[in-house]
C-alpha positions in Angstrom: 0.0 0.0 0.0 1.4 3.3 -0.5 0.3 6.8 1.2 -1.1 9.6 -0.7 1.2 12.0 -2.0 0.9 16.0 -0.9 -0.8 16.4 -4.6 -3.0 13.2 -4.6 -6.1 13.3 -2.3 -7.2 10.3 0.1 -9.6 7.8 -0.8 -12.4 7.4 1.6 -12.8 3.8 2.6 -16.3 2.3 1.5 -18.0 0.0 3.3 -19.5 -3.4 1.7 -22.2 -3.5 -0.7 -25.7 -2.9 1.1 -27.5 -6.4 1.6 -30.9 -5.6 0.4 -32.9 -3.9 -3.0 -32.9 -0.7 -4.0 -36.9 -0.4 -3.4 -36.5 -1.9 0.3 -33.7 0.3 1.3 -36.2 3.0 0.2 -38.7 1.8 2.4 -36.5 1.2 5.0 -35.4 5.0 5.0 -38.9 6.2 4.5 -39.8 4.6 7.8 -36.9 5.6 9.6 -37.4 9.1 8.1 -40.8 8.9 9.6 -40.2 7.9 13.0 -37.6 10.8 12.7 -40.6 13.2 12.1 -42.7 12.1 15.4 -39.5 12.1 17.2 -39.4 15.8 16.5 -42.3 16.3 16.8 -43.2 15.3 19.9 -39.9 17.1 20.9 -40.9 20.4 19.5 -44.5 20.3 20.1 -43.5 22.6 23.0 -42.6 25.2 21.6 -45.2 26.0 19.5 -47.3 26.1 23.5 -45.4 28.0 25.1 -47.8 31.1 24.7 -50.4 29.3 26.7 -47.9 27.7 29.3 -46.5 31.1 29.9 -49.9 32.3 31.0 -51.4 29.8 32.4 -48.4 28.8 34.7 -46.9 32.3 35.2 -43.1 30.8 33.8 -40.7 32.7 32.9 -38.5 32.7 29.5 -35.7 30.4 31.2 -38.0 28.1 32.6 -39.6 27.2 29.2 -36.4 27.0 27.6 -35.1 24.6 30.2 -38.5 22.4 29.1 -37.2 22.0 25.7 -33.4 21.8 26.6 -34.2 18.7 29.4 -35.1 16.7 26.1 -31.9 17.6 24.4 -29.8 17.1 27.5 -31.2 13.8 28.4 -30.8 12.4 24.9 -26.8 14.1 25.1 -26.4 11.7 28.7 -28.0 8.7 27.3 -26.8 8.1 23.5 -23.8 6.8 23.7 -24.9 3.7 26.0 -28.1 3.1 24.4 -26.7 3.4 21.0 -23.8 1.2 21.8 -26.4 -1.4 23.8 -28.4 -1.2 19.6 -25.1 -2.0 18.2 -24.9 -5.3 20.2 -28.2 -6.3 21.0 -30.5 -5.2 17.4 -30.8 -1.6 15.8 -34.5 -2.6 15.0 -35.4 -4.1 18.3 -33.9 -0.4 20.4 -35.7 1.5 17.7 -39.4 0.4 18.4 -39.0 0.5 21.6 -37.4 3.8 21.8 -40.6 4.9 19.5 -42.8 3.7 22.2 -41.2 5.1 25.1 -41.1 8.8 23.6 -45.0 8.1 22.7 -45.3 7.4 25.6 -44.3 10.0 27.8 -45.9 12.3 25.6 -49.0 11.3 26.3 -47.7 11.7 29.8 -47.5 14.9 29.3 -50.9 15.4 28.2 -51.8 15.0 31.4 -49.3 17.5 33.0 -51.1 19.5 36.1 -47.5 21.7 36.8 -44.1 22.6 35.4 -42.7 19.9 37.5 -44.8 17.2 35.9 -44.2 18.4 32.9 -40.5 18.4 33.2 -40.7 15.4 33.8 -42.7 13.8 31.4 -39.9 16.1 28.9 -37.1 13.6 30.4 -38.5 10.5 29.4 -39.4 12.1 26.4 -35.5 12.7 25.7 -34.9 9.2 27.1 -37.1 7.8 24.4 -35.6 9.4 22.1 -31.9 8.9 23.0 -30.7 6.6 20.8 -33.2 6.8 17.8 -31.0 9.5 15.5 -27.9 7.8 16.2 -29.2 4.1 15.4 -31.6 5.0 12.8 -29.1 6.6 10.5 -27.1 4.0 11.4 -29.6 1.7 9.7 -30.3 3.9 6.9 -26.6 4.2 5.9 -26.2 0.7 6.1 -28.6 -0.2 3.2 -27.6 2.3 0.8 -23.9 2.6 -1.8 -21.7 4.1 0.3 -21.1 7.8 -2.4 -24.3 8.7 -1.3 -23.4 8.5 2.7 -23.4 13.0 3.2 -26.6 13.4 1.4 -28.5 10.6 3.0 -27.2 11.9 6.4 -28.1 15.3 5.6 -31.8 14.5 4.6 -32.0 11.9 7.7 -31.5 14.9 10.1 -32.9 17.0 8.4 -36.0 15.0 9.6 -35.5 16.4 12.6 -36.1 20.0 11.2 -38.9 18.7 9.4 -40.7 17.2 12.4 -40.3 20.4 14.1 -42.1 22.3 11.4 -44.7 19.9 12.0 -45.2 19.3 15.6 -44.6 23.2 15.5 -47.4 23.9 12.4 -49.8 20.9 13.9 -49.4 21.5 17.6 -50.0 25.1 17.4 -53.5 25.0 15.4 -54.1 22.2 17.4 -54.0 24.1 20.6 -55.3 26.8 19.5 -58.4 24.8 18.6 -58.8 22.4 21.6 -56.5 23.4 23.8 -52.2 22.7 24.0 -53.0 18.7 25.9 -54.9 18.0 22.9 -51.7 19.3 21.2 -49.3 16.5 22.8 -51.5 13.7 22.8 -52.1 13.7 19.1 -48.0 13.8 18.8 -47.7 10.7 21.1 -50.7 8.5 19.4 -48.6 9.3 15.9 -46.0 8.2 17.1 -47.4 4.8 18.5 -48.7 3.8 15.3 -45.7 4.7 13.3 -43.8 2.2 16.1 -46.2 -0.3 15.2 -45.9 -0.4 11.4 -42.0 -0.1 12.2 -41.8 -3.3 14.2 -43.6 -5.6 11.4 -41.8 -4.0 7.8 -38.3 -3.6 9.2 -37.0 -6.4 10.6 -32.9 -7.5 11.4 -33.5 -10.2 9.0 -34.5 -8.4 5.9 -31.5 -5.7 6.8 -29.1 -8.6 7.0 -30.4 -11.6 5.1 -26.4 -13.7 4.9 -26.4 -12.7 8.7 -29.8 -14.3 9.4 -28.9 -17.4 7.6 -25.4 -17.9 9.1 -27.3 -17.2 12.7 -24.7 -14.7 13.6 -26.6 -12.3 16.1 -23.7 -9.7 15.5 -22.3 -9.7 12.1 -20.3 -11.6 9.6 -17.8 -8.9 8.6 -14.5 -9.7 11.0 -14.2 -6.0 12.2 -17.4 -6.5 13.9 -16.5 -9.3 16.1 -13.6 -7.8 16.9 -13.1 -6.8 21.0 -15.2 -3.7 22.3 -12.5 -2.7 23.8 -10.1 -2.2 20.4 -13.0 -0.8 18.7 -14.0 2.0 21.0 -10.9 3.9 21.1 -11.6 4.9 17.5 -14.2 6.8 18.0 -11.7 9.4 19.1 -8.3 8.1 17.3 -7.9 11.3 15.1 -8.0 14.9 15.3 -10.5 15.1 12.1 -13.3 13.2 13.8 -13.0 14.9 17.2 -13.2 18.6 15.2 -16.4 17.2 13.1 -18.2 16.2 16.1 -17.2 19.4 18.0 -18.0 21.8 14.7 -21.7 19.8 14.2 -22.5 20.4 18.0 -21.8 24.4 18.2 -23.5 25.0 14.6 -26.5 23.2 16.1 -26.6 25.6 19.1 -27.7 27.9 16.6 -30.3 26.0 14.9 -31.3 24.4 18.2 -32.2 28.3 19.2 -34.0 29.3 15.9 -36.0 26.0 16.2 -37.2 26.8 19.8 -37.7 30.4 20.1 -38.9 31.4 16.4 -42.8 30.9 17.6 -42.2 33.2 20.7 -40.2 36.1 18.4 -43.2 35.7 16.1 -45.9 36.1 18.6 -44.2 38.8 20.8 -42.7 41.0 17.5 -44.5 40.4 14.6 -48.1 39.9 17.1 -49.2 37.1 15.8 -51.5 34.4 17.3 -50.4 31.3 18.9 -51.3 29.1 15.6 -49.9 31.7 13.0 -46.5 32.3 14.8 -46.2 28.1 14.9 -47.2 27.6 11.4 -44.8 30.8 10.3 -41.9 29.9 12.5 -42.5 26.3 11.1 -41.9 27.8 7.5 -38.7 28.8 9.4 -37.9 25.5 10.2 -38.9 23.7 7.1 -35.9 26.3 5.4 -33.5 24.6 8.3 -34.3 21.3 6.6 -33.9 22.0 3.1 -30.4 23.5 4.4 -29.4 20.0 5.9 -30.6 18.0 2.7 -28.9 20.8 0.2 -25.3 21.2 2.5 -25.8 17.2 1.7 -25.9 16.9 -1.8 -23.3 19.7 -2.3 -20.8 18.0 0.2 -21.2 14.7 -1.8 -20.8 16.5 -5.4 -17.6 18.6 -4.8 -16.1 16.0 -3.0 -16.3 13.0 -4.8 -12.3 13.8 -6.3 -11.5 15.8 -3.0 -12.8 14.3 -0.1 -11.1 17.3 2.2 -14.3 19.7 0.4 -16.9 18.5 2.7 -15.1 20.8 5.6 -15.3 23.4 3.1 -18.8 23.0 2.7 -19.8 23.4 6.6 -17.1 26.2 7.1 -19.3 28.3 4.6 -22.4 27.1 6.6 -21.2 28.1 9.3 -19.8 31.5 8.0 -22.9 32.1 6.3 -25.3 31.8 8.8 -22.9 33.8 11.7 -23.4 37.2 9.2 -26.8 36.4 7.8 -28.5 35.9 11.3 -26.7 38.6 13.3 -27.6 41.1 10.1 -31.2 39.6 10.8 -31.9 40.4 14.4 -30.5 44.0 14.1 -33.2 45.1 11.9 -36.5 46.0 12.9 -39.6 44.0 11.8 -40.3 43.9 8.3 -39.6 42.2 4.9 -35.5 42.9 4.9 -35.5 41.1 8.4 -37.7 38.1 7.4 -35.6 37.9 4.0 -32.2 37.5 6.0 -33.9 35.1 8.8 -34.7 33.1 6.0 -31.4 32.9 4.2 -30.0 32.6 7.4 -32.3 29.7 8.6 -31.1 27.8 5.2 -27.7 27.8 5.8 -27.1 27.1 9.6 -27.7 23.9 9.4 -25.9 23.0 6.3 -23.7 21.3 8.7 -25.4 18.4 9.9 -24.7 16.3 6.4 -21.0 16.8 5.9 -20.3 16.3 9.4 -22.1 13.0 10.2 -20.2 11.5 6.5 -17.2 12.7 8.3 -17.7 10.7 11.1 -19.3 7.7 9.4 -15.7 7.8 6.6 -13.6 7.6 9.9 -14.8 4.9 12.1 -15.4 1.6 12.0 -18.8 -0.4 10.6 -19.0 -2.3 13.7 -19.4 0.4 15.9 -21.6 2.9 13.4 -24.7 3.9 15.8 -22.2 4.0 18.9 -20.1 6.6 16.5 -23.0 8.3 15.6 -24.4 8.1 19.4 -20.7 9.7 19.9 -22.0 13.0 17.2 -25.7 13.0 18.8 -23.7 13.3 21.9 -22.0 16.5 21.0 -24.7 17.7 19.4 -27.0 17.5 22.4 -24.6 19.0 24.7 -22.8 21.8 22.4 -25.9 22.7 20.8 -29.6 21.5 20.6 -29.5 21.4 25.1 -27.6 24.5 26.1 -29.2 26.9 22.9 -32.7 27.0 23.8 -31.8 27.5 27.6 -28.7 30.2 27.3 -31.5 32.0 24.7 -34.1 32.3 27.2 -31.6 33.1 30.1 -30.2 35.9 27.8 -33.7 36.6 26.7 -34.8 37.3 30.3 -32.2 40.0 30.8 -32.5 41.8 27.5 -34.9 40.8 25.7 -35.2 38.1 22.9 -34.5 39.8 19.8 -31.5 40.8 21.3 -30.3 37.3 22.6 -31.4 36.1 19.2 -29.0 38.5 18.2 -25.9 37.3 20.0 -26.3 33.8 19.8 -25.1 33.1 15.9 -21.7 34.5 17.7 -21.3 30.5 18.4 -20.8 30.3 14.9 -17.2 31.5 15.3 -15.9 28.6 17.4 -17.7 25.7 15.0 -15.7 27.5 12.0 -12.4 27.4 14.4 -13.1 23.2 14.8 -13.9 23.0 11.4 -11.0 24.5 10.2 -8.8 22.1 12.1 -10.3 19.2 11.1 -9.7 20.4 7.3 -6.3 20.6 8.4 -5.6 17.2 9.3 -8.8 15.1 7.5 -6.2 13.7 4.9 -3.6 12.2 6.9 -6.2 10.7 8.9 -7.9 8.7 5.9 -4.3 7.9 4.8 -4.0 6.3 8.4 -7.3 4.6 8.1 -6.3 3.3 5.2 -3.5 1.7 6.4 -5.4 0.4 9.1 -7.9 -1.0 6.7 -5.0 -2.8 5.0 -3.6 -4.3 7.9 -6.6 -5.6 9.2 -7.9 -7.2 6.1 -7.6 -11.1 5.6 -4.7 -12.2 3.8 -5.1 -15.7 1.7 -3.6 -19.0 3.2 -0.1 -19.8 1.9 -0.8 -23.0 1.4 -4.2 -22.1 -1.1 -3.6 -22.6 -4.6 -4.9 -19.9 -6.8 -7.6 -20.3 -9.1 
């Protein structure tokens, strides 16, 4: 094997041919893409209340941010072990009944009498949903060509904006209509039935059918049987990967605020209703989405030659959406503000896809929905759990256009990680490499070729 010259780029390693057709890894990510949506929504149905929680429990700005930021925080301290508990006991299996749990406890909250109970019905909320982004792209990647692993990623989170346009959209008429319990307990019977249809079209079997018939509960590739404790240490053996999963958890602070506090900015300075701020902060949202899918696609174009592009791709992101949204919340209400917000909101998460194929390209298969676990993990804690709580804090003291207003400043740092991990992604796909070549079977001595 020899190492890539200072002119030639890296190849990124693929991983083996997916196991199943083209039209069932379709339905596979349709489902997955599905439960995605009621995770989300059943996350950010919140929000889209928190008019009516407001006045009805007298709480103040930080106390309905820490609502929404429990759910983050407890999928940040759970992940890892319940996505590496999927990777050894069934992706499948953890899935359905993560999708139960989360329905679940929304329901629960329902039936919420005070903030307390409400909180925690949020926590098991975020423990339901722990694991599910982590695994389920895990699965999704797994049954698609390995070219199209930055896209795929990109439009599987961006699920997660897509779910909060619609538990945002749906949650606010439907509060506004019958009332905000109404609003959560139509999020939590969605998200039972999706669990349901889940359980009886995916199954580990039709993922894996070579696995199935060999009875192998883990997998027939070698590197997966390798031991835990060799495999672990790579979720953190280069500086590339540590800089991908610290740049996708500060960009995500930003979107994680936008996501939140967009229906309260509409309501309290554009004075709209609690149904028509949801459904226009949901347009917001929906933007955030189409960001993750497109920042996808382009990171898979321009780096099919150059794999070292895809940083290139999130350090504009990021750029873009630290000048757009600043420029955004100085203006005053109008058309020029909603114009930037929405440019803004399209770019800020352009992130998400790059990053995640970053992480995929440099660990192993075996450990996939523990490494991705590892990315939900920084996510949670750099981003989607502190940004809805530091912007209410900020927002108590000077108002929330004005903590809108300061937050994109996070976008600075992401850039900072991003940049490093630019600066060392090709040696560390040369090392991979190398690794790959030293762990791969070598044939008998004593086999005669064909």
């Amino acid at each position: 094997m020899r190492f890539p010259t200072t002119a030639e780029a890296p190849t990124e390693i693929p991983s083996a041919a997916p196991a199943v057709t083209r039209r069932y890894a379709w339905v596979v990510f349709l489902l997955s893409f599905a439960l995605l949506l009621s995770d989300y929504m059943s996350r950010q149905v919140l929000n889209a209340v928190f008019p009516l929680l407001k006045t009805q429990w007298l709480l103040s700005d930080s106390k309905l941010g820490s609502l929404s930021g429990i759910v983050a925080l407890a999928v940040g301290v759970l992940t890892f072990p319940m996505s590496f508990l999927a990777d050894r006991w069934g992706r499948v299996r953890s899935l359905v009944l993560a999708a139960v749990l989360w329905s679940v406890a929304t329901l629960g909250c329902a039936l919420a009498a005070n903030y307390q109970q409400m909180a925690l019905g949020r926590l098991f909320v975020g423990v339901g949903e722990a694991a599910y982004g982590s695994v389920g792209i895990a699965v999704v990647l797994s049954v698609f060509p390995f070219a199209m692993r930055a896209t795929l990623s990109g439009a599987f989170i961006a699920g997660g904006a897509f779910g909060s346009v619609l538990g945002v959209a749906v949650g606010g008429a439907i509060a506004e209509a019958f009332g905000w319990r109404w609003a959560f307990g139509a999020m939590g019977v969605f998200g039972l039935v999706l669990a349901a249809v889940y359980a009886v079209v995916v199954t580990e079997k039709r993922l894996d059918p070579q696995r199935a018939s060999t009875g192998d509960g883990g997998s027939a590739a070698a590197g997966e049987r390798a031991p835990l404790r060799s495999l672990l240490p790579q979720l953190f053996s280069s500086v590339s990967v540590v800089s991908a999963y610290v740049g996708s958890g500060l960009q995500l602070f930003v979107a994680g605020a936008l996501i939140s506090w967009l229906p309260s900015f509409f309501n309290r300075y554009y004075h709209l209703a609690t149904g028509r701020a949801g459904a226009t902060a949901g347009l917001f949202a929906l933007l955030i989405g189409i960001g993750m899918i497109g920042g996808g696609l382009v990171s898979d174009r321009v780096s099919q030659t150059f794999p070292q592009r895809k940083w290139a791709v999130a350090i504009s992101c990021s750029l873009g959406s630290l000048v757009l949204l600043m420029a955004a919340f100085s203006l005053p209400a109008g058309p020029a503000q909603l114009t930037l917000l929405a440019a803004g909101a399209l770019v800020c998460a352009g992130t998400a896809g790059p990053a995640a194929a970053m992480v995929a390209n440099l660990t192993p298969v075996a450990i996939s929905a523990t490494a991705f676990a590892t990315l939900t993990l920084a996510n949670s804690f750099l981003g989607l759990a502190p940004g809805p709580s530091v912007t209410g804090t900020l927002a108590d003291h000077m108002g929330l256009r004005q903590a809108l207003r300061v937050i994109p400043l996070i976008s600075v740092l992401a850039v900072a990680a991003f940049l490093i991990g630019r600066r060392f992604y090709s040696r560390d796909l040369a090392r991979l490499t190398a690794r790959a070549d030293a762990a791969a079977p070598r044939p008998n001595a004593t086999e005669v070729p064909a």
